[in-house]
N, C-alpha and C positions, 0 to 999 in steps of 0.2 A: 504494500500500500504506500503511494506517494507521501511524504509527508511536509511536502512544498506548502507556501502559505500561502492563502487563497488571498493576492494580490487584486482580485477585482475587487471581492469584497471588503478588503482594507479602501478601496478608493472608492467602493458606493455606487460599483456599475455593473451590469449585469456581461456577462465572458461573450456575448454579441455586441458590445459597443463599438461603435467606431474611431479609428485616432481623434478627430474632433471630440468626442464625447469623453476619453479618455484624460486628454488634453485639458477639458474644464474641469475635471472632475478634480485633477491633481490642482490644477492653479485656486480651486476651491477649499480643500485640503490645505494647500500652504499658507495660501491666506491665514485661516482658518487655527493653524498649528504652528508657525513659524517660530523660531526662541524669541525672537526679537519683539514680538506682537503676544507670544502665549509662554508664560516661564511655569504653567501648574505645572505639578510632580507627574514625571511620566508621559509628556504629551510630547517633550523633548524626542523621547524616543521614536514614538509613535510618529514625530515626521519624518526621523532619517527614515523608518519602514515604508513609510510613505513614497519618500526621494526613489527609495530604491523598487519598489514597485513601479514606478514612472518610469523608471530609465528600463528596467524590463518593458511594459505592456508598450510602451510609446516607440520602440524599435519592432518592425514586421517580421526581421530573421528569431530575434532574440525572443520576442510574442511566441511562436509560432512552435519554437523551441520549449518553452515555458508549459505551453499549451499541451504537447503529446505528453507533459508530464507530470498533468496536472490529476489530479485524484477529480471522479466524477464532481458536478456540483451537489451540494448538499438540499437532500427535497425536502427538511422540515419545515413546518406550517410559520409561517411568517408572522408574528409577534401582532402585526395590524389584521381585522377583518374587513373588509367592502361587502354591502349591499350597494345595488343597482337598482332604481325604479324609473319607471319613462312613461311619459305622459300618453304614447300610443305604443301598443303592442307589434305594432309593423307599420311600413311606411308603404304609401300605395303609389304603385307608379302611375306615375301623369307627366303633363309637361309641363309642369307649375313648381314652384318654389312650396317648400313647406317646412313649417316649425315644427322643432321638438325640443321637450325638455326632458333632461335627465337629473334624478336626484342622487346624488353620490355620498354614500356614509361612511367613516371607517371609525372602527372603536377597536380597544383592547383587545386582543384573544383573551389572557388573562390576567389581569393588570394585580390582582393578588400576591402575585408570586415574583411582587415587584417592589420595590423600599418608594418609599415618596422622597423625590430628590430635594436636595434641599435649598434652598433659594440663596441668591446674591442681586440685592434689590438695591436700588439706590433711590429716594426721593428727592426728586428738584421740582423745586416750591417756589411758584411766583412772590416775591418781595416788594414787587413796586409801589408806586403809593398807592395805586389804583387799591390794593389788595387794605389797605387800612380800614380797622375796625370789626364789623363779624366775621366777613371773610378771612381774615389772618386766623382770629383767633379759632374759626373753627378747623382752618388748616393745624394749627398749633395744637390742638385738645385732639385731632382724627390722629396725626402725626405721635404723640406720646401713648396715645390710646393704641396703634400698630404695634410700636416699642415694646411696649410690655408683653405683649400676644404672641411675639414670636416664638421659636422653637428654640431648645436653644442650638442647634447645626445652624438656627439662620443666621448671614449675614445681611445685617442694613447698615446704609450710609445716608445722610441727609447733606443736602445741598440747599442754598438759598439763591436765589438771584435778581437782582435787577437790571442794571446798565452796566453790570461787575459780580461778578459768583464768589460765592463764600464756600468754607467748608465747615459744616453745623458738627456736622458727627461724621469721622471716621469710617472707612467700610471696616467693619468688626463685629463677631460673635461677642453674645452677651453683655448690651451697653449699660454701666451703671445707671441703673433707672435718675438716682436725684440728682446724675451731673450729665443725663440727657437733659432732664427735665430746665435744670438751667440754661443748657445752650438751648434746645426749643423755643422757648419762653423770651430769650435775647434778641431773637428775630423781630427787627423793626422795619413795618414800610418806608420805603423811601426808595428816588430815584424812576427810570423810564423800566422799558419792558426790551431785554434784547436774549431773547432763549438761546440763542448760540453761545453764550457765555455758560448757563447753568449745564447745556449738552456737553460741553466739552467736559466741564470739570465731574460732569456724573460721569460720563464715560471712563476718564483718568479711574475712578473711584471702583468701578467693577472691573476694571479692567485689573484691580489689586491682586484677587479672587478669581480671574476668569481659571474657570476649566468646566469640561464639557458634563462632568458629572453634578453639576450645579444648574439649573432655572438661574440666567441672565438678563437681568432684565432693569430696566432704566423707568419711571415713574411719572410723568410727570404733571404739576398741575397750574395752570394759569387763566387768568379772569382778560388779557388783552392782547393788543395786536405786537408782532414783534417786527421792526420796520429794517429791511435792508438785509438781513443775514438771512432770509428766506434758504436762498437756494443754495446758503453753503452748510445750512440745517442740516437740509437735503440731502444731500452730499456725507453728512457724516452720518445720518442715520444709514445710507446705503453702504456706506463702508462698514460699520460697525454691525452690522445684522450679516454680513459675512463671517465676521467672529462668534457669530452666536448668541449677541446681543439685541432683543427687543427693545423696542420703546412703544409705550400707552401712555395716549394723550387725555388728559381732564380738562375740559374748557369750563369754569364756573362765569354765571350771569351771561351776557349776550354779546359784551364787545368783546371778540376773538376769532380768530381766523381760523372756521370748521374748516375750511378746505384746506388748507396749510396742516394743522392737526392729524386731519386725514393722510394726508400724503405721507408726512414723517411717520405714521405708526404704519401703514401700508408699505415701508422699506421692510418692515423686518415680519406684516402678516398678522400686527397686532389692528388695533382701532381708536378713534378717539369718543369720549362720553360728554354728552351734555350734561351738567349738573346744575341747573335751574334754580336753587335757593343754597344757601350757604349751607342749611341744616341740614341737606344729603349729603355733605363732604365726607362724613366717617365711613355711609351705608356705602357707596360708591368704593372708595378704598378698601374697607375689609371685602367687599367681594370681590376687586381685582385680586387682593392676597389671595384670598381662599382657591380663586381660581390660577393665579400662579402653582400653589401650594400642593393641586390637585394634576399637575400636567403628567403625562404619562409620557409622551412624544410631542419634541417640538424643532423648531425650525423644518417645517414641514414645507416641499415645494411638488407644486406639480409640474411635470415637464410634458412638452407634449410634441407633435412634428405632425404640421399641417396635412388635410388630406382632400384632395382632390374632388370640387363641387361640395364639399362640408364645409360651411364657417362657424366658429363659436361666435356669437354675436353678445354674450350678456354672460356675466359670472356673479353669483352670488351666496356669501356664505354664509349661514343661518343660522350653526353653532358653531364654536362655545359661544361666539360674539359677532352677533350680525354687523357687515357692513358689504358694501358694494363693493366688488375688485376689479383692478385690471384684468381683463380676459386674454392679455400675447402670452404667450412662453416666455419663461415659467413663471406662474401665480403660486404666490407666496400665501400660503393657508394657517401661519401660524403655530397652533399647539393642537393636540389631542388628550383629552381630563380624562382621568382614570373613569369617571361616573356618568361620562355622555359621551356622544359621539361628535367628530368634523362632521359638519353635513356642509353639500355642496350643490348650490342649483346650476346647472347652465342651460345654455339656452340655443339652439342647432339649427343654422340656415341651410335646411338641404336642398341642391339644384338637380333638374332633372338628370343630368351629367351621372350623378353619385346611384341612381334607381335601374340599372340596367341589368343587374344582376340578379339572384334569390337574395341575395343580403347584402349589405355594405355596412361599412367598419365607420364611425363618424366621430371616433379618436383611438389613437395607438401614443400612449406617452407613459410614464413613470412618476412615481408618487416615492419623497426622499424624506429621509427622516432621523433624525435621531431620539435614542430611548434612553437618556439618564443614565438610570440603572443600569443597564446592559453595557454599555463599551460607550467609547471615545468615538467609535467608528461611523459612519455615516450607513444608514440599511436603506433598502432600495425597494419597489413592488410594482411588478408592472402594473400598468389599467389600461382596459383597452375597452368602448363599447360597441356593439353591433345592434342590429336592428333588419327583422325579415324585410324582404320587398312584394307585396301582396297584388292582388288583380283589383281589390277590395277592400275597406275598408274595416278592421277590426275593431268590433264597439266594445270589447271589453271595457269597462270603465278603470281609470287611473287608481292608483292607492290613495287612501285617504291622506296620509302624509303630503303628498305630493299634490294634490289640489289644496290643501292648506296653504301648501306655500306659494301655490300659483295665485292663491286669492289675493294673500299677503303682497306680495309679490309684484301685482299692481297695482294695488295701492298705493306704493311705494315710487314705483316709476312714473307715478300722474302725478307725483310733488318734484319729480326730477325734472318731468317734462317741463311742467310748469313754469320752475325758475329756468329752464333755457330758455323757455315764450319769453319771460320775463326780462332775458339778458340780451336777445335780438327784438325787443322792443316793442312786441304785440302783448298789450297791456290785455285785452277785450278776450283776446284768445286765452292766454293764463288765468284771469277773472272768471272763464267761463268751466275751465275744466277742474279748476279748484270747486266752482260748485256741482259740478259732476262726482268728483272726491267726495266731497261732502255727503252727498245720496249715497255711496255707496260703501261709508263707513258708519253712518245710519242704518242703513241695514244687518250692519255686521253688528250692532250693538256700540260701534265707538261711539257716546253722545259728546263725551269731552273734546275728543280731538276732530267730530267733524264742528263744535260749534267753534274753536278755533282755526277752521278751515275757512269757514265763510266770513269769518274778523277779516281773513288775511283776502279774501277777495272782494271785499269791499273797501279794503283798505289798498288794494291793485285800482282800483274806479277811483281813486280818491288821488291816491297819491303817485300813484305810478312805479310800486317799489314794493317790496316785501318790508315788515318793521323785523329789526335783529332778532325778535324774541320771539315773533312768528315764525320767523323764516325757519329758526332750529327747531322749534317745537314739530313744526312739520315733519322735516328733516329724520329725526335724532325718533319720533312718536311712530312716524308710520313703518321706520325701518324695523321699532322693537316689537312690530304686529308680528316680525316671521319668528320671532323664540317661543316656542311650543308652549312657554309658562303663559305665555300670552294667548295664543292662540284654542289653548286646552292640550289634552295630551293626544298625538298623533300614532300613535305604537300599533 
């Protein structure tokens, strides 16, 4: 029996990849493990294994060599489950375009027989003046209230920031509670809003602690806009979610930039929350913990290789934490919680092109992941879905899960539409399908959030603008119709 070491699987790619895919796979890896960038114990190692499976798999004679002497691939059951549901049971040929959706789950095989890894969190906490008065202080009371709660394996670090970052607390296990409590409590508003100050020094701060046996993860929370360093946010959040590190964004009250928020947690797969009143700051934070606390597998990516007359047009994930994603290669899905599943909508342009056969394939890609517990190593799974090609139409009706989230679903995209009416200037048109929204979250039982739909479309007739407090409430209300807590239980 060979007892060669399974160099694909050290780089996270299945023994059919291609030099290209090989290629990313290592420069994702080094990234990822380099001394200079990752000094944990033992990771050191784990890149020279690395290096040196590169220099084998990335040479054809030396591959190929490696290859006749390699021990069979191993067929145990892969640590991730996928269900698959689809909105129709086969696609009928014609000569028309047609929609499909698929609802993608994966959860634990057996997440039991797994330790819960243990976090390395940092919070950066808006400081500006804006933040003066309840808002600080109920940052300060949620903040010492985390403190105390932790485990003791966890590491937290706090960060403060305005137009210049502090360092509150240290990244370290077990903070003396009464000389947190002092530096907490020292935190005074003052100065502008410039979050690229506090990202960097949270980054410095997990970056003490990075290793891959650890939840990575950056925090953070602000009430306003941050002017100029946008896009080198940007920039570092993408770089740093190659290492392994998330960031979740909290926008408290209404001046702040969702879509900036979004984009930076959408580097690394996480999301940003609206927190509406001061007094949700702790409920908000302890369930981002809980749900760090709870992850099973993360930095989770889906990869996929276009297919001929198939377009994915629409991506959307549903749990652990809904929000709308980029739909190119690869979509960054975040974590998977020992106690629920990733669920994943998308949504499938198929052209008459793709219907010529008994079936067609309308994605082939890979779903990547790392498990904590288990290793340093990156694990891999194919996903591939198909769908018959009929003469006829199959009335089988969809799963109930899945028309849930279709109802949800558009709900959602008539508030998306709306602010595009809204930003290419057709007031009358947005005004009008906001009150179309409105009927049809009426029906659903929303009374709250349709009678705040028709504010905001009277307030499109009025003023020609969404008000900041509508616009998210919209936003942030109809995305959270797709989490099953919401919706009821779909199972």
């Amino acid at each position: 029996m060979s007892t060669l070491p399974d160099f694909y699987s050290l780089l996270g790619v299945f023994r059919d990849a291609t030099q290209a895919e090989i290629k990313r796979a290592y420069f994702d890896a080094a990234q990822r493990l380099h001394p200079d960038k990752n000094q944990a114990p033992g990771e050191t190692e784990i890149f020279l294994d690395v290096q040196q499976a590169y220099e084998i798999l990335s040479n054809p004679k030396t591959r190929a060599a490696y290859d006749e002497n390699l021990a069979p691939e191993n067929e145990s059951p892969a640590q991730i489950v996928e269900r698959q549901s689809f909105s129709r049971e086969s696609l009928v040929r014609m000569n028309e375009g047609q929609l499909l959706y698929a609802l993608l789950e994966w959860k634990p095989r057996q997440s039991e027989n797994f330790n819960t890894p243990p976090l390395n969190v940092c919070l950066v906490l808006d400081r500006s003046t804006s933040m003066k008065g309840e808002k600080m202080d109920m940052v300060k009371a949620s903040a010492l209230h985390l403190i105390n709660n932790l485990r003791s394996e966890d590491i937290l670090s706090v960060i403060s920031f305005s137009d210049h970052a502090e360092q509150v607390l240290p990244a370290s296990l077990r903070h003396d509670a009464r000389r947190a409590a002092i530096k907490i409590r020292a935190i005074h508003p003052k100065g502008g809003t410039e979050i690229l100050q506090g990202l960097k020094m949270g980054v410095d701060e997990v970056r003490k602690h990075l290793t891959k046996q650890r939840v990575n993860h950056i925090v953070l929370l602000t009430d306003g806009q941050t002017y100029g360093d946008e896009e080198q946010a940007l920039a570092l959040a993408e770089q740093v979610a190659t290492l392994g590190i998330g960031i979740s964004g909290f926008g408290i009250g209404d001046d702040w930039n969702d879509q900036f928020l979004d984009a930076l947690a959408a580097k690394s797969g996480s999301n940003s929350n609206y927190i509406a009143e001061p007094q949700q700051i702790q409920e908000f934070l302890e369930r981002k913990f809980k749900e760090l606390a709870s992850i099973f597998a993360e930095d989770i990516v889906l990869e996929y290789q276009k297919i001929e007359n198939v377009n994915l047009t629409y991506a959307f994930r549903i749990q652990p934490n809904e929000t709308h994603l980029a739909h190119e290669s690869p979509i960054m899905l975040g974590s998977i919680l020992r106690d629920q599943p990733l669920k994943l909508l998308l949504e499938f342009e198929v052209h008459p092109g793709a219907l010529l056969e008994s079936d067609t394939a309308l994605f082939r890609g890979a779903l990547k992941y790392d498990i904590p517990a288990l290793s340093a190593t990156v694990s891999r799974m194919r996903v591939s879905l198909k769908r018959k090609i009929t003469e006829a139409a199959d009335l089988t009706p969809p799963p109930p899960a899945l028309i849930n989230a279709l109802i949800s679903l558009n709900l959602y995209r008539m508030q998306e539409k709306a602010q595009e009416e809204v930003d290419a200037g057709h007031y009358d048109d947005a005004s009008r399908r906001l009150q179309y929204l409105a009927t049809h979250l009426l029906s659903q039982g929303e009374r709250s959030m349709a009678k705040t739909v028709l504010l905001e479309a009277e307030n499109l007739q009025q003023k020609q603008d969404f008000s900041e407090e509508g616009r998210k409430h919209l936003k942030y209300g109809t995305r959270a119709l797709l989490l099953p807590s919401v919706r009821g239980n779909d199972s």
